[in-house]
C-alpha positions in Angstrom: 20.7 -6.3 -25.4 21.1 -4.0 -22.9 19.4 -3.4 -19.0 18.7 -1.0 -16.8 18.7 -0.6 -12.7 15.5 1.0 -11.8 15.5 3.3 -14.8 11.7 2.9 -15.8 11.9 6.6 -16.4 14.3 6.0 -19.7 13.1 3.3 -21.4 11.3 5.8 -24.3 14.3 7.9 -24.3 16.6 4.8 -24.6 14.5 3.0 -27.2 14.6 6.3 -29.5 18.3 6.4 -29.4 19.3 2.8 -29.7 15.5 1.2 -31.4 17.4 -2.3 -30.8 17.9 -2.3 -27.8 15.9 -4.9 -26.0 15.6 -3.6 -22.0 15.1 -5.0 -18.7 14.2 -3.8 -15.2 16.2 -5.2 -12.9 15.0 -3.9 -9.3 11.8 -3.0 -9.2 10.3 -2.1 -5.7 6.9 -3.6 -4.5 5.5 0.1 -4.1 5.8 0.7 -7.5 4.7 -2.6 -8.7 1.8 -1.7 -11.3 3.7 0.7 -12.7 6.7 -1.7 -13.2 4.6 -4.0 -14.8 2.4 -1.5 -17.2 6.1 -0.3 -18.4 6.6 -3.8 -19.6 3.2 -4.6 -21.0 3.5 -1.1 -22.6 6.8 -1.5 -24.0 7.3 -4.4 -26.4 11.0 -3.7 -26.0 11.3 -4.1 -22.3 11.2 -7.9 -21.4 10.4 -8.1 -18.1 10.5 -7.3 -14.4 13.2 -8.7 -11.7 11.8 -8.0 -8.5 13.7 -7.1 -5.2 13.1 -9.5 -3.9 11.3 -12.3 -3.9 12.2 -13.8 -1.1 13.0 -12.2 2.3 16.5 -12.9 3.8 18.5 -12.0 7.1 20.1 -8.6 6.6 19.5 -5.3 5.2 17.2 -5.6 8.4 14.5 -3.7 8.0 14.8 -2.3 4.9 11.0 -3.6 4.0 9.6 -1.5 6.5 11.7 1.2 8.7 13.6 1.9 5.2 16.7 4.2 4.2 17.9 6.1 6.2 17.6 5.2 9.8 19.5 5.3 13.0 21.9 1.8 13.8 19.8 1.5 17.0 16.6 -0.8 15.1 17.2 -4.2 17.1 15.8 -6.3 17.1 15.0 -6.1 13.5 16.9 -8.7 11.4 15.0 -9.7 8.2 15.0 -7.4 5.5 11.1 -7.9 5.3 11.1 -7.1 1.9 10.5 -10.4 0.1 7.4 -11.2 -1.9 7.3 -14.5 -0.3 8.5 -14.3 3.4 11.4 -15.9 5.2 9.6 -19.5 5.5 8.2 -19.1 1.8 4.9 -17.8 3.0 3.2 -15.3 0.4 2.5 -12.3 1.4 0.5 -9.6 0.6 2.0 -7.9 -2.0 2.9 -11.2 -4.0 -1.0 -11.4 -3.8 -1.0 -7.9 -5.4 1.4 -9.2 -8.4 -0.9 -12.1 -9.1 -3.5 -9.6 -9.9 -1.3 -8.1 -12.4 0.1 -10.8 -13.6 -3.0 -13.4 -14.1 -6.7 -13.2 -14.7 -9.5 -13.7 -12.5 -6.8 -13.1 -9.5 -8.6 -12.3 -6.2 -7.2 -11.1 -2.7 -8.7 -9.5 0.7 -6.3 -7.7 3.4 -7.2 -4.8 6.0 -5.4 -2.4 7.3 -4.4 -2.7 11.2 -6.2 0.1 13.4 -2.6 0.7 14.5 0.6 0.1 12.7 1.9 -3.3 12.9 5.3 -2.1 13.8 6.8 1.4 15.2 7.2 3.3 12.1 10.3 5.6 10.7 9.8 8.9 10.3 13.3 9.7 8.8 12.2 7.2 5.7 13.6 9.0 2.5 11.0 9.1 -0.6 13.3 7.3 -2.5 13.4 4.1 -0.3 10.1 2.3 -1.9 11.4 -1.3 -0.3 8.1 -1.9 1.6 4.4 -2.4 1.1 1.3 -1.4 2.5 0.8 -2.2 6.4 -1.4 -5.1 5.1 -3.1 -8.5 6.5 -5.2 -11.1 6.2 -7.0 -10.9 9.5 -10.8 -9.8 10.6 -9.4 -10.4 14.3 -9.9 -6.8 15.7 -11.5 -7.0 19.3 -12.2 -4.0 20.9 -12.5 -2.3 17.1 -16.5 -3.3 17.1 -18.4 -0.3 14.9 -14.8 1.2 14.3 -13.5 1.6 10.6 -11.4 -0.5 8.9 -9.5 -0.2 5.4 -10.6 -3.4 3.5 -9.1 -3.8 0.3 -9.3 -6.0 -2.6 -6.2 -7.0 -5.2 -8.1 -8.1 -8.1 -8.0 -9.1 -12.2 -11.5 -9.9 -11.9 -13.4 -6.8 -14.2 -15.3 -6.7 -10.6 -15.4 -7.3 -7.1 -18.0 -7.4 -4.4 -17.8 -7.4 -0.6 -19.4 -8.8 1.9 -19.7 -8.8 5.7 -21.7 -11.5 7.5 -24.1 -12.0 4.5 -24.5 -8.6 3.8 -23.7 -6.8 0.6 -21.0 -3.5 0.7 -21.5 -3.2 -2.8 -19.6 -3.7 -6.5 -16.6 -2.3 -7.5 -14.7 -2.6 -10.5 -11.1 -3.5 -10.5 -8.9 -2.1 -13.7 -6.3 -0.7 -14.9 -7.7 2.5 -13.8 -7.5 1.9 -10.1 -4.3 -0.5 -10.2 -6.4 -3.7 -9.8 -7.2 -2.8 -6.2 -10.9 -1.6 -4.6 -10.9 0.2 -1.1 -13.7 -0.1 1.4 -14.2 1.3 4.8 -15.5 -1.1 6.6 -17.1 -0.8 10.5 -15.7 -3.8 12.4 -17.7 -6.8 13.2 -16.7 -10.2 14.1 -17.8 -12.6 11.6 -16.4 -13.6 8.0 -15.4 -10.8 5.5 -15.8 -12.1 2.1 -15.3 -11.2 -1.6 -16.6 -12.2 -5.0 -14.7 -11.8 -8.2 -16.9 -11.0 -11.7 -16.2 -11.7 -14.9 -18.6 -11.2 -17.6 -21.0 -10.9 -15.2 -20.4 -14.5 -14.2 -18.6 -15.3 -10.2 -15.0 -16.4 -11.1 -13.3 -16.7 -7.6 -14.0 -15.7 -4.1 -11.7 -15.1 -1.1 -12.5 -14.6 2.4 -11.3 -13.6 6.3 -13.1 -14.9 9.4 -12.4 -14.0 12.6 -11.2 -17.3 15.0 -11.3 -17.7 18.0 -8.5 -19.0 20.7 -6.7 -21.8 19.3 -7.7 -25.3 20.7 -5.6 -27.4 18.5 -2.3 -27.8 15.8 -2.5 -28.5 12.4 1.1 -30.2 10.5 1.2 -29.9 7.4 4.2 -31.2 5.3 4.9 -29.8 1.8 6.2 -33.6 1.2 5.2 -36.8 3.0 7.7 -38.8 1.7 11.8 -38.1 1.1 15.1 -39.3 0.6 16.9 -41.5 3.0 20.2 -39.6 1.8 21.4 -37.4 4.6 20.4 -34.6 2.7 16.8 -34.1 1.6 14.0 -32.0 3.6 10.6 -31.7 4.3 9.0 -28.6 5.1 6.2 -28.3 7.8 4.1 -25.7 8.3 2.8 -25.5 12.0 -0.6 -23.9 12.3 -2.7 -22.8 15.7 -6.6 -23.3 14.8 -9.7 -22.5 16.8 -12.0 -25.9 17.2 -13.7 -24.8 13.7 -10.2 -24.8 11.9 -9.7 -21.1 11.6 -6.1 -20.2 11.7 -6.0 -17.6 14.6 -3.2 -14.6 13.1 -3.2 -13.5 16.4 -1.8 -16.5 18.3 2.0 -16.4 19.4 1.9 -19.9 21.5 5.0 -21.6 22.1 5.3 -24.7 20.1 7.3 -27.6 21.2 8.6 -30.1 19.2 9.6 -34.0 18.7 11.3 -35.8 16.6 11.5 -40.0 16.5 13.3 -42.4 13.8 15.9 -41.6 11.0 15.4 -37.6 11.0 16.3 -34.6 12.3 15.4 -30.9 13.2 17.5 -28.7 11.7 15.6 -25.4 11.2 12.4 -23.5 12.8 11.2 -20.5 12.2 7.8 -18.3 12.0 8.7 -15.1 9.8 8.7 -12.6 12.7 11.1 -10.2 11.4 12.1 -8.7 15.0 11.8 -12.2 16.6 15.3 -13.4 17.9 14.5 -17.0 18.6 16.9 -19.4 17.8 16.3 -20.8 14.2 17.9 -23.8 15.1 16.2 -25.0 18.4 13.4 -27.8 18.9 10.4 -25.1 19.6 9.5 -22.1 18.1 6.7 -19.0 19.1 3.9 -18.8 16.8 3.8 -15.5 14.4 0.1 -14.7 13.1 -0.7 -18.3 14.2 1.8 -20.2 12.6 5.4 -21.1 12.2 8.0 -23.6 10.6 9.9 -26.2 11.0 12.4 -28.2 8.7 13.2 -32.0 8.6 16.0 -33.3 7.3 16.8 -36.9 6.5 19.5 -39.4 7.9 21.6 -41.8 5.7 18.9 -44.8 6.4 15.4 -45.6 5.2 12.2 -45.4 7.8 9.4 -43.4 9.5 10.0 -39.7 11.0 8.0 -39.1 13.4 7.0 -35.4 14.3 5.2 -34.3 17.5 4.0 -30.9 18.2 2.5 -29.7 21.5 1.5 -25.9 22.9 0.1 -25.6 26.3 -3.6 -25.8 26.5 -3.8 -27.0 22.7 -4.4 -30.7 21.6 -1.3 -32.4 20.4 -0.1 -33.1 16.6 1.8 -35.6 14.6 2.9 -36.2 11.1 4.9 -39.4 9.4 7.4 -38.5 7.2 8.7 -41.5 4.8 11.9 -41.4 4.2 13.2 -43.6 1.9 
């Protein structure tokens, strides 16, 4: 067996002079995702795709965005904001992207920001492919009305169809052709932004963006409800700002403050921000497109944690966390 770093470009060559040779990527970047992936569904010989990275980390700070090379003067970046999932475990968008290559019937809708979602580097090198597209899930764009904006779709689905406050933008077909993704310009209006996925001619999934308004309340929710009363095992709780019809708001940055009662404690926040410098280990936490993180961690005794959340102007939230 035998692997390559990044050398896509020789696996025919390689394969010719050594036939037995069973190959591996093992970086791939997220720009040059379908391609990565054709290589291995073209290549019986070529087992599969490590990704740099799946999830984002401290250091290398920047690297998903600003890239190589750049001036030591980019504080106050600190992730590497590279990560298919980011630094609370949150997909994003170009996880959604491999989905669509990897499964069927795989459906995802992001726009483009009017303006860039972070100053941009103009001394990137062509050879630094770290990032993705400037890319989120948001139809939250006051003072855009009637303006253009880049929809597009990540999609198995054979096709796709978009729609804007009940209105039809037409059919597109998602393939190999196009890289599984359909592009729309789309004049801003507040509303919901939704898609359709086809499949021989029958609706197989749908996805959809609505615009919210100002948050009004906090919604906990805990990837377990129930742990070990062992000093050591956590719950994760993901904090989100919603508008009084329980539409996340991305654009919300509120200050949540949190409380903790009975046999736990705080021992992480967080929000994903990757040029936030909060501390990660106090008891509140800004929101970051209307949501952030916080991490429980049991004590060496059985009972009920208690978790309060409260943000100025919002209606307060608790959660019960059985440790056991």
């Amino acid at each position: 067996s035998g692997g390559d770093h990044n050398k896509n470009s020789i696996f025919d060559i390689d394969h010719t002079r050594v036939p037995s040779r069973i190959m591996v990527q093992t970086e791939s970047y997220p720009l040059e995702a379908f391609k990565s992936w054709m290589d291995v569904i073209d290549h019986p010989w070529v087992i599969g795709d490590f990704v740099w990275t799946a999830f984002d980390y401290i250091g290398e700070a920047s690297i998903g965005w600003r890239g190589y090379f750049q001036e030591q003067s980019f504080y106050p970046w600190n992730l590497a904001y590279c990560g298919d999932l980011d630094i609370c475990g949150w997909k994003r968008p170009q996880s959604f992207y491999r989905d669509a290559l990897w499964m069927s019937n795989q459906l995802s809708l992001f726009v483009k920001p009017p303006k860039p979602s972070f100053a941009e580097n103009s001394d990137r090198q062509s050879w630094s492919k770290w990032h993705w597209l400037d890319a989120v899930a948001d139809w939250n764009w006051k003072g855009y009305e009637n303006k253009p904006l880049e929809v597009s779709v990540y999609s198995s689905c054979e096709e796709v169809e978009l729609i804007l406050n009940n209105k039809s933008l037409g059919r597109k077909k998602t393939n190999r052709s196009n890289e599984f993704k359909a592009i729309w310009e789309v004049p801003y209006q507040p509303g919901e932004l939704k898609t359709i996925g086809y499949t021989a001619k029958k609706q197989v999934n749908t996805a959809f963006l609505r615009t919210a308004n100002e948050p009004s309340q906090i919604k906990l929710n805990a990837d377990r409800i129930e742990i070990k009363a062992d000093g050591q095992d956590l719950s994760y709780i993901t904090v989100e700002l919603l508008d009084e019809k329980g539409n996340r708001n991305p654009m919300a940055e509120n200050l949540v403050k949190f409380e903790i009662e009975g046999p736990g404690t705080i021992i992480g926040v967080g929000n994903a921000n990757p040029v936030s410098t909060e501390s990660c280990q106090a008891f509140e936490r800004k929101a970051w497109q209307g949501r952030c993180l916080v991490i429980l961690k049991s004590e060496q005794k059985p009972g009920k944690i208690i978790l309060k959340a409260t943000s100025a102007g919002l209606k307060q939230a608790d959660i019960v966390i059985d440790s056991k």
